[in-house]
SEBA-191759 format. One line per 4 residues: their letters; for each residue y, z, x of C-alpha. Coordinates in steps of 0.5 Angstrom, whole numbers, plus 2048, in hexadecimal, padded with zeros to 3 digits. Example, Ala and Ser with C-alpha at 12.3 -4.5 7.8 and 13.67 -1.06 7.14 Angstrom:
AS = 7F7 810 819 | 7FE 80E 81B
***
This chain:
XXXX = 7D5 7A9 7A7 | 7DB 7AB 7A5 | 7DD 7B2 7A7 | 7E0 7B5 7A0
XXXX = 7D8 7B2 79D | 7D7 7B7 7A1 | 7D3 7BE 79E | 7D7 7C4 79E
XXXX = 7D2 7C7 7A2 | 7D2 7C2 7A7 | 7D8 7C3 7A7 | 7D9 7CA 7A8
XXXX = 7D2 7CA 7AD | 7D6 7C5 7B1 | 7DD 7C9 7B2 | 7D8 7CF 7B3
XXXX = 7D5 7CB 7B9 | 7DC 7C9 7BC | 7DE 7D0 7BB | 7D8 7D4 7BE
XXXX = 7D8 7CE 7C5 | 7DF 7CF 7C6 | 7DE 7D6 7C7 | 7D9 7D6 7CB
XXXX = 7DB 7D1 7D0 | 7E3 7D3 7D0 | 7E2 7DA 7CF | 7E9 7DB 7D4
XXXX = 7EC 7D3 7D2 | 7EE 7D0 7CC | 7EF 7CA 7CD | 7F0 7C9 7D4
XXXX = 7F5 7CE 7D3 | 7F3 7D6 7D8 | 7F4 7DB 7D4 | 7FA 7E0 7D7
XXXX = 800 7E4 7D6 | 800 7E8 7D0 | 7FB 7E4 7CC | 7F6 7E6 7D2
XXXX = 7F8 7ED 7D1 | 7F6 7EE 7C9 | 7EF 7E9 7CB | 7ED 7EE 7CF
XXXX = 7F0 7F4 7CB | 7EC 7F0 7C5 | 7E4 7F0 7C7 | 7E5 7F7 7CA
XXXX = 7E6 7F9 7C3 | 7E1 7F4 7C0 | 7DC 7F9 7C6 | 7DE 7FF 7C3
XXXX = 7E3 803 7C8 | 7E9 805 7C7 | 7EF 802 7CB | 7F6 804 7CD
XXXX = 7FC 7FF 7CD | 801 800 7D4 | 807 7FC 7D4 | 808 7F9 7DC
XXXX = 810 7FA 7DA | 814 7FE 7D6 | 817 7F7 7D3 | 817 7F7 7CC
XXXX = 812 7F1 7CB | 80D 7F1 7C7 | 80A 7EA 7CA | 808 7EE 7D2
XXXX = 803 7EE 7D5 | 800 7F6 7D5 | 7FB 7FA 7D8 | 7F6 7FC 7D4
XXXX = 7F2 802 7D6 | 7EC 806 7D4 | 7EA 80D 7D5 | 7E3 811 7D5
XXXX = 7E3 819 7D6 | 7DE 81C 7D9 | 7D9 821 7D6 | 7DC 826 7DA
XXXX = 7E3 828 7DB | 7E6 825 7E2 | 7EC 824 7E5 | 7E8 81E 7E9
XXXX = 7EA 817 7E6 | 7E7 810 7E9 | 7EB 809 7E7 | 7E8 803 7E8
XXXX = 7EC 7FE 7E7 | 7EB 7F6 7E5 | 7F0 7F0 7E3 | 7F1 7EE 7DD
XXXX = 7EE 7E7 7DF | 7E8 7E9 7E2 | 7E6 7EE 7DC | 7E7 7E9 7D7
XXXX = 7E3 7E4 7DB | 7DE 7E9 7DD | 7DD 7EC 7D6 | 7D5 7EE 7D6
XXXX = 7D7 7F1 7DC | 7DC 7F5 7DB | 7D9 7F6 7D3 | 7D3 7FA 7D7
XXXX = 7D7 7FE 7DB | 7DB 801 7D7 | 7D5 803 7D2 | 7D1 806 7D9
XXXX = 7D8 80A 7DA | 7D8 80C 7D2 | 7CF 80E 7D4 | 7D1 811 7D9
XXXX = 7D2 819 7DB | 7D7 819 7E1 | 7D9 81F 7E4 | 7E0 81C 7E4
XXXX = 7E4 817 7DF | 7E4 810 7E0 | 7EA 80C 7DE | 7E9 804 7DD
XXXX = 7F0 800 7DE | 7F0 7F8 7DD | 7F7 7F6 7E1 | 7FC 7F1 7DE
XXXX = 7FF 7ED 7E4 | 7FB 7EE 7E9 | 7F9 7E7 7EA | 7FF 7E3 7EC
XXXX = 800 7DC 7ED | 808 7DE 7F1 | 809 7E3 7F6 | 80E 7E7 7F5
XXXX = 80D 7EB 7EF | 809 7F1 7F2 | 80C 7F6 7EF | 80B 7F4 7E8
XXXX = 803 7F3 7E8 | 7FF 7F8 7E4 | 7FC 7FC 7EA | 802 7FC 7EC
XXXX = 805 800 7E6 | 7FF 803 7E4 | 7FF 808 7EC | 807 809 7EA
XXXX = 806 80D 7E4 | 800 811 7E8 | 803 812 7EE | 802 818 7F1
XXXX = 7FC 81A 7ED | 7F8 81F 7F0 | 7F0 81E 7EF | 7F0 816 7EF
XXXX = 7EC 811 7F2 | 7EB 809 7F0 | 7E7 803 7F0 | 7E9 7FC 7F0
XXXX = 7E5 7F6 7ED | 7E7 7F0 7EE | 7E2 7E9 7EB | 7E5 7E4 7F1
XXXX = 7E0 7E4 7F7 | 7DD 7DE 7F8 | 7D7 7DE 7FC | 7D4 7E6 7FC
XXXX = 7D8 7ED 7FA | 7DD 7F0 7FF | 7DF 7F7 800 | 7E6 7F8 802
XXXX = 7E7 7FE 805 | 7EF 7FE 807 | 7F7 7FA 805 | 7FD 7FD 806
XXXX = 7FD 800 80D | 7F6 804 80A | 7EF 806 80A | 7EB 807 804
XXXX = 7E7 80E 805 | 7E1 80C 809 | 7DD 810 803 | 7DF 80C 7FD
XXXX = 7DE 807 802 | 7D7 808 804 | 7D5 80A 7FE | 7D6 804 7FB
XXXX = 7D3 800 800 | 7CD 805 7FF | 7CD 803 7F7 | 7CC 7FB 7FA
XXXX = 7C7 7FD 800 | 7C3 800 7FA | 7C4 7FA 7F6 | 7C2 7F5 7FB
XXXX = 7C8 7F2 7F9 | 7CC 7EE 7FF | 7D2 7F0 801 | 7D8 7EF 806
XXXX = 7DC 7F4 809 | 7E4 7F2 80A | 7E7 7F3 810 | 7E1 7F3 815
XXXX = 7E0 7F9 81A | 7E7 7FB 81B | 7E9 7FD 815 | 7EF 800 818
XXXX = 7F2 7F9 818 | 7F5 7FB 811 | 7F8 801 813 | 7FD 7FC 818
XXXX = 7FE 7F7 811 | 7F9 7F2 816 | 7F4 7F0 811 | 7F5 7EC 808
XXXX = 7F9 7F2 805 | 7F6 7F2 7FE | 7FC 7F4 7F9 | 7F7 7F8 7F3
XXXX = 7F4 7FC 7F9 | 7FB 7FD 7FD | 7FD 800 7F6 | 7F9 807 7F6
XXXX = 7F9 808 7FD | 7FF 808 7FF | 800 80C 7FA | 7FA 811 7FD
XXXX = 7F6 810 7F7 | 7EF 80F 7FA | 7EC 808 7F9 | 7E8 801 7FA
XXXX = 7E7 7FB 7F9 | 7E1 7F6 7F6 | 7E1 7EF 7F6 | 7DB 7EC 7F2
XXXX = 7D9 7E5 7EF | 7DA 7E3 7E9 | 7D6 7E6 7E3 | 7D2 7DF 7E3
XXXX = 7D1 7DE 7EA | 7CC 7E4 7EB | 7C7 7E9 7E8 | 7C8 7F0 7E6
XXXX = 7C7 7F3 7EE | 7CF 7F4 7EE | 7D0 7F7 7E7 | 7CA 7FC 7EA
XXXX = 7CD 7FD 7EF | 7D4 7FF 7EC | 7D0 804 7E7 | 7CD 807 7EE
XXXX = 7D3 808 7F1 | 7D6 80C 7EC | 7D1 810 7EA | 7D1 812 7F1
XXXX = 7D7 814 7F1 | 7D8 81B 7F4 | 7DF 81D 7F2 | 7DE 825 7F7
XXXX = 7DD 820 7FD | 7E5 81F 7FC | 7E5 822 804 | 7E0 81C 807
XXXX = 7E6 817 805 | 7E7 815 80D | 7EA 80F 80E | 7E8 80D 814
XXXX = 7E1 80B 815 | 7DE 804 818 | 7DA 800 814 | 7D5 7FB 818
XXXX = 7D0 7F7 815 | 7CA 7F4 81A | 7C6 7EF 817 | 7C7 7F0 810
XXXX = 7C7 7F8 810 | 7CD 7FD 810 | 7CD 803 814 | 7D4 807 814
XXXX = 7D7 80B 81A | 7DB 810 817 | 7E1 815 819 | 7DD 81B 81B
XXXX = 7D8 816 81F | 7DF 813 822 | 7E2 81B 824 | 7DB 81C 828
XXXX = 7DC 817 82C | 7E3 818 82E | 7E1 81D 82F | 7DC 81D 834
XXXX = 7E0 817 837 | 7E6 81C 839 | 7E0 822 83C | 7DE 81B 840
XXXX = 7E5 819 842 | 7E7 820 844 | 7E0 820 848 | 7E3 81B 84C
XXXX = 7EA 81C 84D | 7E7 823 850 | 7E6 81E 856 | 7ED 81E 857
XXXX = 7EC 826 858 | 7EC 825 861 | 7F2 822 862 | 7F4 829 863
XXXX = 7EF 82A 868 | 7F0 829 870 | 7EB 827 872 | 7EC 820 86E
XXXX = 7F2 81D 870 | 7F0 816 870 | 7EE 816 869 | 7F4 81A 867
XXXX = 7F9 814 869 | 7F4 80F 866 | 7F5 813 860 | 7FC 814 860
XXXX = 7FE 80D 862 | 7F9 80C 85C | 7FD 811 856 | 804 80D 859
XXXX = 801 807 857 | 801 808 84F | 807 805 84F | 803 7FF 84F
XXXX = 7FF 7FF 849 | 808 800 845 | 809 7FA 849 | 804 7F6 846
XXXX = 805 7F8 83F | 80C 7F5 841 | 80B 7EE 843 | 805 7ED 83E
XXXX = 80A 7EF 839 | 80F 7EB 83B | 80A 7E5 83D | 808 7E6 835
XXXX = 80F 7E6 834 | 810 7DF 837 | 809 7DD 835 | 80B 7DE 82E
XXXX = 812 7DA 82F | 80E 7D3 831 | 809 7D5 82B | 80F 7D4 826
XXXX = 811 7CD 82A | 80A 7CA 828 | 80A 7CD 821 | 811 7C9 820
XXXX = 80D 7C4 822 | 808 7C3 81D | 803 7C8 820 | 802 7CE 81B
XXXX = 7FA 7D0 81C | 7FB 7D8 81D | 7F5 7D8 823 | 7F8 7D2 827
XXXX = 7FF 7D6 827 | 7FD 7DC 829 | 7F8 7D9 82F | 7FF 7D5 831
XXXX = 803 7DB 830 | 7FD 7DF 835 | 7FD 7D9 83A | 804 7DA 83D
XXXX = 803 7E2 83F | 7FC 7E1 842 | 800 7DC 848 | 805 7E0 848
XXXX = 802 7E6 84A | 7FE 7E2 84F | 804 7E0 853 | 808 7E7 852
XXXX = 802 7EA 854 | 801 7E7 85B | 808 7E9 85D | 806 7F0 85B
XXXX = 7FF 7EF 861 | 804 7EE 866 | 80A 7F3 864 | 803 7F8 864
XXXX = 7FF 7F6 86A | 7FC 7FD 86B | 7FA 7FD 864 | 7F2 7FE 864
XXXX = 7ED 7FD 860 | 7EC 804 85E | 7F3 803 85B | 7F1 7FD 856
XXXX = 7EB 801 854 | 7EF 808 853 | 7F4 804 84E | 7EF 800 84B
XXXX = 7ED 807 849 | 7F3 80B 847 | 7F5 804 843 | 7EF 804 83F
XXXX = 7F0 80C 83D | 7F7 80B 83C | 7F5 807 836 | 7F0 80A 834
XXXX = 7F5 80F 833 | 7FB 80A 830 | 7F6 807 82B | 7F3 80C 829
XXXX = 7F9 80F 826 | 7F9 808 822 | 7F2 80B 81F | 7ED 80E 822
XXXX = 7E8 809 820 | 7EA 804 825 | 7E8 80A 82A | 7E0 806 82B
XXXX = 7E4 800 82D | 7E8 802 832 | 7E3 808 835 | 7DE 801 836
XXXX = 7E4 7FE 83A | 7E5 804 83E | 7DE 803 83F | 7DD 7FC 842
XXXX = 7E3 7FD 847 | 7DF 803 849 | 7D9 7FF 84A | 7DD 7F9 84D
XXXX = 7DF 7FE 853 | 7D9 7FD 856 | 7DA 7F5 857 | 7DE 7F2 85C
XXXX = 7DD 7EB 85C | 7E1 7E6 858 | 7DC 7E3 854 | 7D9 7EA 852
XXXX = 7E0 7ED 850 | 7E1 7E6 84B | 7DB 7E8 848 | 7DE 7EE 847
XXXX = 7E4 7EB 844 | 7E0 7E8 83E | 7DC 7EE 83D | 7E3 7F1 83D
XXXX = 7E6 7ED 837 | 7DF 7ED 833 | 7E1 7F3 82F | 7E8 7F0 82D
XXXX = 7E5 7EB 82A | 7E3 7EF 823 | 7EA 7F0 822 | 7EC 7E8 823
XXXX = 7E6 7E7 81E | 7E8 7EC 819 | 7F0 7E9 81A | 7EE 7E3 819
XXXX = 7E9 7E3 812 | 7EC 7E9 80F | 7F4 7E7 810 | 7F8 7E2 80D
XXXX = 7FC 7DD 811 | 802 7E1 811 | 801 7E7 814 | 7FE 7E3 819
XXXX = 804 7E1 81B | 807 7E8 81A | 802 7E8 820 | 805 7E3 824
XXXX = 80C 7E2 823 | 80E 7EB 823 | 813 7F0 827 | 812 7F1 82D
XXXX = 810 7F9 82C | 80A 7F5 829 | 808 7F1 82F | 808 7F7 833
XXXX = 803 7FA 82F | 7FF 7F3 82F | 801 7F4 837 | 7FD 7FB 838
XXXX = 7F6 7F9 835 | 7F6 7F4 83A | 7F9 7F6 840 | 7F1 7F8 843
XXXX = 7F1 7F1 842 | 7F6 7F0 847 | 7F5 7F5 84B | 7ED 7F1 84B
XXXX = 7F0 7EB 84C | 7F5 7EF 852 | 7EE 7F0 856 | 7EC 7E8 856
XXXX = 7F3 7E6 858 | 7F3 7EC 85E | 7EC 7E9 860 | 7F0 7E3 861
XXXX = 7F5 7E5 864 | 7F1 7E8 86A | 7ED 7E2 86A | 7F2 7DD 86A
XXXX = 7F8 7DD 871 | 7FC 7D7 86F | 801 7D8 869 | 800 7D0 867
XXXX = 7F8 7D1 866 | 7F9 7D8 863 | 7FE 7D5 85D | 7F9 7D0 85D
XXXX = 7F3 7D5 85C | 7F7 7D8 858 | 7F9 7D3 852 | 7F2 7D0 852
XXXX = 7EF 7D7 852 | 7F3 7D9 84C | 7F2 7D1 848 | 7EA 7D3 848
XXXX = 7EB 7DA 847 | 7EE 7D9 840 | 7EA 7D3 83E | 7E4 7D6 83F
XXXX = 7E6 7DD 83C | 7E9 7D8 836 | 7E1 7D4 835 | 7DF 7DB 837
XXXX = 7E2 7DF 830 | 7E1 7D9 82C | 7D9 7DA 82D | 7D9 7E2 82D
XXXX = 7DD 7E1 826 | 7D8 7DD 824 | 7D2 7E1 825 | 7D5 7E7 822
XXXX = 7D7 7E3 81C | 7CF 7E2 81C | 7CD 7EA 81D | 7D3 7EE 81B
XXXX = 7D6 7EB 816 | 7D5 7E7 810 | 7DA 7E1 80C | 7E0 7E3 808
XXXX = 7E2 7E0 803 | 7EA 7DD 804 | 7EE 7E1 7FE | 7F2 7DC 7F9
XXXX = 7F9 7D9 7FD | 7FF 7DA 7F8 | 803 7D4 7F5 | 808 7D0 7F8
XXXX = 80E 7D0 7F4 | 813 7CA 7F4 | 81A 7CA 7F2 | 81B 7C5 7EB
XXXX = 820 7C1 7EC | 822 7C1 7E4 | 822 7C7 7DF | 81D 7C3 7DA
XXXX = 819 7CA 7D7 | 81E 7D0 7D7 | 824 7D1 7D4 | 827 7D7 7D5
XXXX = 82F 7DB 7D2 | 832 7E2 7D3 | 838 7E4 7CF | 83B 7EB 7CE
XXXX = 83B 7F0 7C9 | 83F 7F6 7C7 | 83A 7FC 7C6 | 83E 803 7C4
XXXX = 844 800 7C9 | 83F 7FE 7CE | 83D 7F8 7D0 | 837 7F6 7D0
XXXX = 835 7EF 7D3 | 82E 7EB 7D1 | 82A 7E6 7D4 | 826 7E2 7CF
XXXX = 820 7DD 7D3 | 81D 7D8 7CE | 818 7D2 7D1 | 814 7CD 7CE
XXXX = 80D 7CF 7D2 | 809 7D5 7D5 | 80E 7D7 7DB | 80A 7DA 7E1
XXXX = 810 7DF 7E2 | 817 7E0 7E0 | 81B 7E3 7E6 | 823 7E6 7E4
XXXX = 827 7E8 7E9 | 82D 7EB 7E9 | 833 7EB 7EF | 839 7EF 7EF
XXXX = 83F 7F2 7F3 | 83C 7F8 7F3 | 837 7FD 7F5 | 835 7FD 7EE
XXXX = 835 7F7 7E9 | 830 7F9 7E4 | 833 800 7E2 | 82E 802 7DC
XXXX = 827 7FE 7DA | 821 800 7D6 | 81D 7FB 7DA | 81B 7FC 7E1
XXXX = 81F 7F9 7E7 | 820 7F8 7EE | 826 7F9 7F2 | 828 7F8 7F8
XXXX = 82F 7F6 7FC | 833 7F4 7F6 | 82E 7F1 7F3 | 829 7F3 7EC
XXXX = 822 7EF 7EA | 81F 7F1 7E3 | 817 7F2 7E4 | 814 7EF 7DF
XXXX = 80D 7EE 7E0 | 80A 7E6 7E0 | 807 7E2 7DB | 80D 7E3 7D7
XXXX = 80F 7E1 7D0 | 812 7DA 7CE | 818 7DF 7CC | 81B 7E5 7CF
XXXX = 821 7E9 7CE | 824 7ED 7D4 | 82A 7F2 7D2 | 82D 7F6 7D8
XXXX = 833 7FA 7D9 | 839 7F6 7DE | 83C 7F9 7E3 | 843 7F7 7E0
XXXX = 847 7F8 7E5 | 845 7F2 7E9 | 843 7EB 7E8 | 83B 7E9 7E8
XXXX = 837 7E4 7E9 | 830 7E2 7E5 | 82A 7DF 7E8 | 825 7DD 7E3
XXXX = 81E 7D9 7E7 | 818 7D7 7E2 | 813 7D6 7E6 | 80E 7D0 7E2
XXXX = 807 7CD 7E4 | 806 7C6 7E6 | 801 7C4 7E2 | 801 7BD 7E5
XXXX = 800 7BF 7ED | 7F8 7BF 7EF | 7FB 7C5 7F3 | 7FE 7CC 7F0
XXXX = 805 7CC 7F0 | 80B 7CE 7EB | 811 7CC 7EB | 818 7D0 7EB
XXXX = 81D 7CF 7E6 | 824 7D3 7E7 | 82A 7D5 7E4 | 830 7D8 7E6
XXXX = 835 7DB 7E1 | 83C 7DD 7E4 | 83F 7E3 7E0 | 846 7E3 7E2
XXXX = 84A 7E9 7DE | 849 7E7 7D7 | 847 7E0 7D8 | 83F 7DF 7D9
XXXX = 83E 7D7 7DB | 837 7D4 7DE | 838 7CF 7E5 | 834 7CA 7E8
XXX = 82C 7CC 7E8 | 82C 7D0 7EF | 827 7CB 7F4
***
């Protein structure tokens, strides 16, 4: 049947239909096309209002653009008066994907009776594709225009976990307050929610930038504004344990217990179950360790006595040879030193696998430090036994002292190294002390653990490839390794008379040591993965971005105008498709080549960028006041995404405007 012998109602059913399917199956995509930039900002904006609140525009840039994308907050006050305000903040993208979760939430908050205001924003920007324009996401803008607020505390929700919610509770060089961070914890505990904990058991890794900084949570807490951060699932891919669970957690809120806001606390999961080490414990057992330790260094007390004077030399030989325990940290630092020289030979050769460069970089030190080692036997013949175990002691309390100032949660870790080297005193066979050296390493594996899942490739590599101030540290940690490894190679040297059987021992020695000690970490690691720690989901790699060979989508002029005798000069950007970002940089002859805008810029050294946010309008128009005195030059980048590519990744079409005097011209497109 023809479709104009078609009723009207059918008609009208049909078209219906269609329409009501498309909103249903494509609530975030029109025709293929993801819903972002401007558009996303007013969609959001839209069914919030259809939900009954009342929402707040927040432009991102002081820019005149009516077509930016803004951040949208909504407030609730509470029922008493409070200085107390709590954020929670969620992308735009995942509120939009997830509205029947954000829509219950904030009718609990409009129910509620909190004893503090809650503040709900939804960021634009804070998903981007490009790195490099973190100063203009939404998060980033919002903590500006309340830094400094006293009485203020924060909860970030993002929609991006992939396998079960995770807790992150530290970026940026900080630790989120351990009671924000066990109460939300507690909330899914008492929702039978599955969780992870980012970072493992050493959170203090964040605080030396080891672990994946998250750029929404580094925002507030480096700007002393108390905060956490949550990935969950998407709202389709689960139940309402999370929703429950974020409920819970604000109506547990306590803002009076602000004085309970520590940051160091360790969290340890055992067999599905969290229990939680926190500051006040950690200070008892420092404590109890030093009334300990002074216990024992009061056996030094007789070497003012007469009657011991054997003991007096032994004890004095032993305080002589503390110089020991720096001349280890020296070669080991100088070992990595070189080690890492060799590791950047095989990454130029192909090999970029983190763990393997780091291995090769430990390698060459542990050598090292066995052919160093018998020459300092021979030079000290007269060294006892009980010299190796008084240095093994004091390098084990120096760095509980040196690491400690770190943070004073990495305390257990190197009490229980002391503790061993205590033990190992006892034991004098080589094979014994071997045992021991395994022992030894186990508490360190945590660590690579957490480096490994929690980190990123980069800061890795900052790990492997850094300054020698940072292998001397590294060389600290493991001098009780060494000095262990120091009475393995002295029970050789006593036992082998010839040089040749000596150097040979010693090299098969070493070879077996470090394969077993490798195989050894391998297994270890594994079965901690199995009782501490659960999977993390990697996070989303940004996209690579390609120079374009030719100028097929932007088109760009800049001209002069006169203004009240001044010059002002504008930057018009037009394109013929949604652009991911515009960058405009300006380069001068002097300090300042951008005297007066009223959008945000960036200065550095004889060079200005304009901030403008991502997911920018098709046309835009930048007007800025020149530095006259001297010539510019303007670099517009328009950043575009390759829809052909299997992969995500953008391509980069640049102008170069050269502004020469009077005379403004474009060149040649910068490659």
């Amino acid at each position: 049947m023809h479709f104009s012998k078609v009723p009207v109602a059918k008609k009208f059913f049909a078209l219906f239909l269609f329409f009501f399917l498309l909103g249903i199956f494509a609530p975030c995509n029109l025709f293929g096309q993801e819903t972002k930039g401007f558009v996303l900002s007013n969609s959001t904006s839209s069914f919030l209002k259809r939900a009954g609140f009342e929402t707040t525009k927040a432009p991102l840039s002081s820019a005149l653009f009516t077509d930016f994308p803004y951040n949208i907050t909504i407030d609730f006050k509470s029922k008493e008066q409070s200085d107390w305000t709590i954020f929670l903040i969620v992308p735009q993208e995942d509120a939009f994907a997830n509205q029947r979760f954000i829509i219950d939430l904030l009718d609990y908050f409009r129910a509620a009776a909190f004893s503090y205001n809650v503040k709900v924003v939804l960021t634009a920007g804070d998903r981007q594709n490009i790195a490099g324009n973190e100063k203009m996401s939404g998060s980033e803008v919002f903590c500006k225009s309340v830094e400094g607020m006293q009485n203020a505390a924060a909860l970030i929700l993002s929609f991006d976990a992939k396998s079960k919610p995770t807790v992150i509770p530290g970026s940026g060089g900080k630790i989120s307050p351990y009671y924000f961070c066990r109460l939300l914890c507690d909330s899914l505990d008492q929702n039978e929610c599955p969780y992870a904990i980012s970072g493992g058991i050493f959170l203090s890794l964040y605080k030396i930038k080891l672990l994946r900084n998250d750029p929404m949570l580094s925002s507030f807490l480096t700007r002393e504004i108390p905060a956490i951060s949550m990935r969950l699932l998407n709202q389709h891919q689960t139940d309402s344990t999370q929703l429950n669970s974020v409920r819970d957690f604000f109506s547990a809120i306590d803002v009076q217990k602000s004085d309970e806001w520590s940051q160091h606390y360790i969290p340890i999961r055992l067999f599905s179950r969290h229990y939680w080490i926190e500051e006040r414990s950690i200070i008892y057992s420092v404590m109890f360790f030093i009334a300990v330790a002074m216990f024992i260094l009061a056996d030094f007390a007789f070497i003012f006595r007469r009657r011991t004077k054997r003991l007096v030399v032994i004890k004095r030989r032993a305080l002589r040879s503390n110089y020991l325990i720096l001349l280890t940290a020296l070669v080991v630092a100088v070992s990595f030193y070189f080690g890492q020289g060799i590791a950047r030979l095989f990454q130029s050769v192909g090999v970029h696998n983190p763990m393997v460069l780091f291995v090769i970089k430990l390698a060459p030190a542990f050598f090292i430090i066995s052919t160093l080692y018998p020459l300092e036997l021979k030079r000290h013949s007269h060294l006892s036994t009980y010299h190796y175990e008084y240095i093994l002691s004091v390098s084990a309390v120096l760095n509980i002292f040196i690491f400690s100032l770190f943070d004073i949660s990495l305390f257990y870790l190197f009490a229980v190294e002391y503790l061993i080297l205590a033990l190992s005193r006892a034991f004098k066979s080589r094979f014994s002390i071997f045992i021991f050296i395994a022992v030894f390493i186990t508490p360190y594996l945590p660590i690579v653990y957490s480096i490994l899942v929690f980190s990123d490739g980069q800061t890795i590599y900052k790990l492997i490839f850094c300054g020698f101030a940072q292998n001397l540290v590294l060389a600290f940690a493991l001098v009780p390794f060494n000095l262990l490894w120091l009475r393995i190679l002295a029970r050789l040297n006593i036992k082998a008379k010839d040089n040749k059987r000596r150097t040979i021992g010693y090299v098969i020695t070493s070879a077996a040591c470090f394969a077993g000690l490798s195989l050894f970490s391998v297994i270890v690691i594994y079965s901690l993965t199995k009782i501490f720690f659960t999977k993390i989901d990697p996070t989303n790699i940004k996209a690579r971005v390609f120079n374009s060979e030719k100028i097929e989508r932007t088109s760009a002029q800049v001209y002069d105008t006169e203004y009240y005798g001044g010059k002002i000069r504008r930057v018009e950007i037009s394109s013929t498709q949604d652009s991911e970002r515009f960058s405009i940089v300006v380069n001068g002859k002097n300090a300042n080549p951008v005297y007066f805008s009223v959008y945000n810029t960036v200065s550095s050294e004889k060079s200005a960028e304009f901030l403008l946010p991502d997911n920018p309008p098709k046309n835009i128009t930048v007007m800025y006041t020149p530095d006259s005195t001297s010539d510019q030059d303007i670099i517009i980048n328009a950043y575009y995404l390759d829809h052909e590519s299997q992969r995500p990744r953008y391509f980069c079409e640049t102008l170069v405007f050269e502004a020469r005097g009077e005379q403004i011209n474009m060149r040649q497109a910068q490659q």
